[in-house]
C-alpha distance (Angstrom), angle and dihedral (degrees) to the residues before:
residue distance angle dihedral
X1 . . .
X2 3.84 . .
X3 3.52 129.0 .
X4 3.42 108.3 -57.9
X5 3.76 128.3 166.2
X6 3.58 122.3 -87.9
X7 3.85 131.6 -173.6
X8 3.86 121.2 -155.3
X9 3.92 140.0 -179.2
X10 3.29 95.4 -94.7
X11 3.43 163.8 -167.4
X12 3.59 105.4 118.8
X13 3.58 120.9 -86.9
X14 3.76 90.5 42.0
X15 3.88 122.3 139.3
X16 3.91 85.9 -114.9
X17 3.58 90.7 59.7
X18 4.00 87.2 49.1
X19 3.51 84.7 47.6
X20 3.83 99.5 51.2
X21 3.89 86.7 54.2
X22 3.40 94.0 70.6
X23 3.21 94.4 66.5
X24 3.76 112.7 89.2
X25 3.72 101.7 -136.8
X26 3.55 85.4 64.2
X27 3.97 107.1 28.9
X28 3.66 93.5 95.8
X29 4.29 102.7 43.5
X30 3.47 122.7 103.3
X31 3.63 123.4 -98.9
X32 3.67 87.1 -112.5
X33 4.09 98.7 44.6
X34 3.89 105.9 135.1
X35 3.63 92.2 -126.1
X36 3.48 91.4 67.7
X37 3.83 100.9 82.8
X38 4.08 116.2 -169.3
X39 4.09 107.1 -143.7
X40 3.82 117.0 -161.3
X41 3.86 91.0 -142.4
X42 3.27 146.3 1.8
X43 3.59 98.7 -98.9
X44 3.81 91.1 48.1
X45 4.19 87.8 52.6
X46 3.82 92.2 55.0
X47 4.14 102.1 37.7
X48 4.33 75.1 49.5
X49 4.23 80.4 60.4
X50 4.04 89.3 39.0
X51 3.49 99.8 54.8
X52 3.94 100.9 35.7
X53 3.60 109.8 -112.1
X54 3.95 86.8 114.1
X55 3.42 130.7 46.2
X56 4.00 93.3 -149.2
X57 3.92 146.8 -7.5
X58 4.08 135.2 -114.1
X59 3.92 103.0 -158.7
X60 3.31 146.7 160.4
X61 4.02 123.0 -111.2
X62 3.68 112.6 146.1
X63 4.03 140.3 28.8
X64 3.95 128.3 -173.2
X65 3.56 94.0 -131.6
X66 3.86 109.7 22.2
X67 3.97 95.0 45.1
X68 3.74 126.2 -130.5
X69 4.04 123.8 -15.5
X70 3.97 110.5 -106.7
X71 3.49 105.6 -157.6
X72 3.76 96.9 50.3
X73 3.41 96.3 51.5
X74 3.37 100.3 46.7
X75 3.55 92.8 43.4
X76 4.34 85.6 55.4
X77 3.72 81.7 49.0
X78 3.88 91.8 59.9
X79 3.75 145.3 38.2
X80 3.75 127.2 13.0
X81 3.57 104.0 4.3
X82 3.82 122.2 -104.9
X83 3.59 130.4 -171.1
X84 3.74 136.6 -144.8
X85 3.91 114.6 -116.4
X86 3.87 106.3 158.5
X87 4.20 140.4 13.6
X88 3.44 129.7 -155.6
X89 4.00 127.7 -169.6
X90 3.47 119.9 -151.3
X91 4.00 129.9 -171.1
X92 3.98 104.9 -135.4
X93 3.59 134.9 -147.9
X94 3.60 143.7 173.6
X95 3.71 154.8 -146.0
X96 3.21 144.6 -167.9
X97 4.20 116.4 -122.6
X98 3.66 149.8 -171.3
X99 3.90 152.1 -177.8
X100 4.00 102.9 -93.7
X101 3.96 99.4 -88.0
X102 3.57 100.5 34.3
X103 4.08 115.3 114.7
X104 3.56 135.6 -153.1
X105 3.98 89.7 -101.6
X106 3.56 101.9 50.3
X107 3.27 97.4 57.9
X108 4.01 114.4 108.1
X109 4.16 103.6 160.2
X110 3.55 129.3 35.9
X111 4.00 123.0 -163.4
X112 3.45 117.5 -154.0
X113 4.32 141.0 133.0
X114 3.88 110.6 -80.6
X115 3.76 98.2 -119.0
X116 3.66 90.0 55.4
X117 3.44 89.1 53.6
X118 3.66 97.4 58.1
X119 3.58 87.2 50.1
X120 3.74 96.2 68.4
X121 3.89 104.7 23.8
X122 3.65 89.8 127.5
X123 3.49 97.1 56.8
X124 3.66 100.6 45.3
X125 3.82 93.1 42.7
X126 4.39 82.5 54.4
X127 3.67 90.3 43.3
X128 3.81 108.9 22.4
X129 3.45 96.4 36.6
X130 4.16 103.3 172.7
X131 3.75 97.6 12.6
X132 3.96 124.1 132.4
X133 3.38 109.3 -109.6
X134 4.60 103.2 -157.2
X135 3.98 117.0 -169.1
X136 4.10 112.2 -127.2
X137 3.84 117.9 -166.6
X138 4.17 87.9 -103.0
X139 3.72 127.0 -6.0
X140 3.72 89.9 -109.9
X141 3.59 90.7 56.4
X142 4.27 85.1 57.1
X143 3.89 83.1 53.8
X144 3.45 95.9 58.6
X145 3.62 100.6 39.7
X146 3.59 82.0 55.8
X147 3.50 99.3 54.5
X148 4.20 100.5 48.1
X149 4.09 84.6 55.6
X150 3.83 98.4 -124.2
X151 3.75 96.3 107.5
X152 3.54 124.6 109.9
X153 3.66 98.5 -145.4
X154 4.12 125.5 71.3
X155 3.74 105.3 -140.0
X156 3.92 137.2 34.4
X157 4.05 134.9 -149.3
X158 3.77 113.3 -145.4
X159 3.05 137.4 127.4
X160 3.98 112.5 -67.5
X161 3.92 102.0 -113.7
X162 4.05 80.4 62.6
X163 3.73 94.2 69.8
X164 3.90 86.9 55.6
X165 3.41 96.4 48.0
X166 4.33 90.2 49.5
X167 4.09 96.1 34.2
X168 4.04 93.5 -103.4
X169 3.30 130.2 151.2
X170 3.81 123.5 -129.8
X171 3.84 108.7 -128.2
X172 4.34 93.0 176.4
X173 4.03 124.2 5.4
X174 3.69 130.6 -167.3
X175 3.82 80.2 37.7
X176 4.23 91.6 165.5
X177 3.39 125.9 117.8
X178 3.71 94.3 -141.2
X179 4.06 125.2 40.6
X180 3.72 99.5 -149.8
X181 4.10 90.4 53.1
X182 3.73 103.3 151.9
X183 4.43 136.9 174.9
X184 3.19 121.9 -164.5
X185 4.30 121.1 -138.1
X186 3.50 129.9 -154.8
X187 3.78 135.0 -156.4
X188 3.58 114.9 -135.1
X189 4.27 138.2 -178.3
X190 3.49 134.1 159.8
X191 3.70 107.3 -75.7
X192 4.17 122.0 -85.7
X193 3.63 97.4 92.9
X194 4.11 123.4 69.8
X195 3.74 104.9 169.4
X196 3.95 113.4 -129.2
X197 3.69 125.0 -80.0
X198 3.73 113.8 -86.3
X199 3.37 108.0 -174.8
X200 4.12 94.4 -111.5
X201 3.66 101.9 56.8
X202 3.89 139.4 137.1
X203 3.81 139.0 -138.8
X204 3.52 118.4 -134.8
X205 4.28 115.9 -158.5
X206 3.85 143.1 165.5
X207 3.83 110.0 -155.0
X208 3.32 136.0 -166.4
X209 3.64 134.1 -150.7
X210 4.39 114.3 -139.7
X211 4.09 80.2 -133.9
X212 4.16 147.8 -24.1
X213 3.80 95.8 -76.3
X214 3.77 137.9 144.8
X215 4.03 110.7 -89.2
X216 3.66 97.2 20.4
X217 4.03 99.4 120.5
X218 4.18 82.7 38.3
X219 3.66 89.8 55.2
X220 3.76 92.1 48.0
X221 3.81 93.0 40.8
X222 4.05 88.0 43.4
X223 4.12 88.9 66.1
X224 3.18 92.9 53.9
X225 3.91 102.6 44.1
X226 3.82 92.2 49.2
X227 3.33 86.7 62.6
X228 3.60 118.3 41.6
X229 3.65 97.4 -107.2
X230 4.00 105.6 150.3
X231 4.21 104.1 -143.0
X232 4.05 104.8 -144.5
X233 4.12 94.5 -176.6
X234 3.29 137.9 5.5
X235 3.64 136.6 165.6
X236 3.90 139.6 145.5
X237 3.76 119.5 -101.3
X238 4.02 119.9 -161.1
X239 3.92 107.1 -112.2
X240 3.74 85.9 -141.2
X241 3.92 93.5 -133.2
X242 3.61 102.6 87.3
X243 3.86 136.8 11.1
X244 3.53 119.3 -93.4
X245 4.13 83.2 11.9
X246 4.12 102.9 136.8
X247 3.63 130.2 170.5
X248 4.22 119.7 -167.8
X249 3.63 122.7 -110.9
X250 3.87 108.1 -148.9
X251 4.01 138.7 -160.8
X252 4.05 117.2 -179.5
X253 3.67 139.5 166.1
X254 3.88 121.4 -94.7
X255 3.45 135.7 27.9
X256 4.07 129.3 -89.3
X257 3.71 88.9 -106.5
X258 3.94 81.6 62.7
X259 4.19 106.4 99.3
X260 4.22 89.3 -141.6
X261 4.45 90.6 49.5
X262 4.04 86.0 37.7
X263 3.66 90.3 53.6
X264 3.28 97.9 41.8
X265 3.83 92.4 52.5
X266 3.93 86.6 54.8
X267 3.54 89.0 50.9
X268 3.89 95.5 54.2
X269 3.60 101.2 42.1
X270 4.15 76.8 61.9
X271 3.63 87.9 54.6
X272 3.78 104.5 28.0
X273 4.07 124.9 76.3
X274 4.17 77.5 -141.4
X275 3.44 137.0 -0.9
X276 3.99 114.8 -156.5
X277 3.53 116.3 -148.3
X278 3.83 109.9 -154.3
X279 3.94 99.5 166.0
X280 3.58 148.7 -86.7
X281 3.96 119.9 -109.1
X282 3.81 142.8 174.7
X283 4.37 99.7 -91.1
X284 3.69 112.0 -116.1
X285 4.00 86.2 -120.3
X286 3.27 100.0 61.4
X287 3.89 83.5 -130.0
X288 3.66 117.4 163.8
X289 3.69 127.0 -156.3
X290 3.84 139.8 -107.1
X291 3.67 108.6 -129.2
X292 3.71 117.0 -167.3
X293 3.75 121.5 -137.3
X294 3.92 116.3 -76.1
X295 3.99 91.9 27.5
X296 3.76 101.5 77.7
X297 4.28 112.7 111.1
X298 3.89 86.9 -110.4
X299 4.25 88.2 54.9
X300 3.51 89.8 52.9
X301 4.27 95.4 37.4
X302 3.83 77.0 55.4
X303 3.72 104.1 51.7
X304 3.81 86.1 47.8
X305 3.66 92.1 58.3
X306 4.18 88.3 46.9
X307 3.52 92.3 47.2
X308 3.99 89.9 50.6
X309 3.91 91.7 42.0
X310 3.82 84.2 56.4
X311 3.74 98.0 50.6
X312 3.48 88.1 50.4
X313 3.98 91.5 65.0
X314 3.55 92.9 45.6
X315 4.02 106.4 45.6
């Protein structure tokens, strides 16, 4: 795939960096490669993308404990559109760190992102019972502020190859509260390329409802049911122009070259005030799906050619 540039949340050391590495265009660059372009946010990764001084995005938009990222889907949901062309799943962990010096006790504040704080509030209200617990933009970021000595706080969670990259030492590792902790990355560019189908893929879309009205989520649901279309997440999102204004953020099975998604599509943009396309991509699972009878792309090739027969004798 060549070199191509690629913004991340960054510092370095975050778990989007860790993330980006497993993607083999990338797995063999230096740390320090240009293409490899550290973001302070999310928003900052993706208006990067927007305004073409990267060719793609590494972010954040779903963890197994903490639920779904916000501010990346809402920022898919608005602006210049971006689409999805890649995921990556990561297993997270974290650890506890410090300037060299610093022990367990005298720690008072800890800095580090807020979904990695939900994801070991038991542990630090057993072992930290009382301290301050202040959100950074990414728990890499609470590393590094750490390390340069300007930060108001005394200790860092990150994840624990952070603390070698910004001279820390780890006071507690494996700091979770679950094992099996896991976020979920996506790859995203401005749209012109969909990868090819692969037979396990998912559909990425923002949609949004003409107005708050009885049946509107079964009408959306209802296009998707009929046919076949598997729905893997969906929640609503605030459109953040009125109050009690929501659009739904939407992951299915298949990909838009897939007759049942591609019909489906058709079927909410008849239903929908909008229908955001933010891509189709190969899962990071390799998961394939269960069709039922009558929804494969040869039942639907089929019904096309009935349908046609039947216009024939009635023309």
């Amino acid at each position: 795939m060549g070199s191509r540039s690629i913004a991340y949340l960054g510092p370095r050391g975050s778990f989007a960096e860790a993330a980006l590495r497993t993607l083999s265009e990338v797995a063999l660059l230096s740390a320090d490669d240009p293409s490899l372009v550290p973001a302070v946010s999310v928003q900052a990764a993706l208006d990067a993308v927007r305004a073409g001084s990267v060719q793609a995005a590494l972010v954040p938009i779903e963890n197994s404990v903490e639920g779904s990222v916000s501010v990346t889907l809402d920022e898919l949901a608005s602006g210049k559109r971006l689409v999805i062309t890649d995921e990556v799943a990561l297993p997270v962990q974290f650890a506890l760190m410090a300037r060299p010096g610093v022990e367990l006790s005298a720690i008072t504040k800890v800095a580090t992102h807020p979904h990695a704080q939900a994801q070991v509030r038991a542990w630090t209200d057993a072992n930290l019972p009382g301290v301050a617990l202040i959100p950074s933009m990414s728990t890499a970021a609470a590393a590094a502020a750490l390390a340069d000595g300007t930060a108001n706080f005394d200790a860092a969670i990150a994840q624990r190859i952070a603390a070698d990259i910004y001279g820390l030492n780890v006071l507690a590792d494996e700091i979770a509260d679950t094992s099996d902790a896991t976020t979920r990355f996506v790859v995203v560019e401005l749209p012109g390329r969909i990868p090819a189908p692969s037979g396990a893929d998912k559909t990425t879309l923002s949609l949004f409802i003409h107005q708050d009205q009885p049946g509107a989520l079964l009408a959306i649901l209802t296009e998707f049911a009929v046919r076949g279309v598997n729905m893997t997440r969906i929640e609503s999102r605030p459109t953040r122009k009125a109050l009690g204004d929501y659009y739904f953020s939407v992951d299915v099975e298949g990909h838009v070259a897939d007759a049942r998604v591609s019909e489906a599509l058709m079927g909410l943009h008849r239903v929908c005030l909008d229908v955001r396309y933010l891509g189709s991509y190969a899962r990071h699972d390799g998961k394939e799906p269960v069709l039922r009878a009558g929804v494969t792309d040869a039942d639907f090739a089929e019904a096309r050619e009935w349908i046609d027969r039947l216009k024939g004798v009635t023309d």
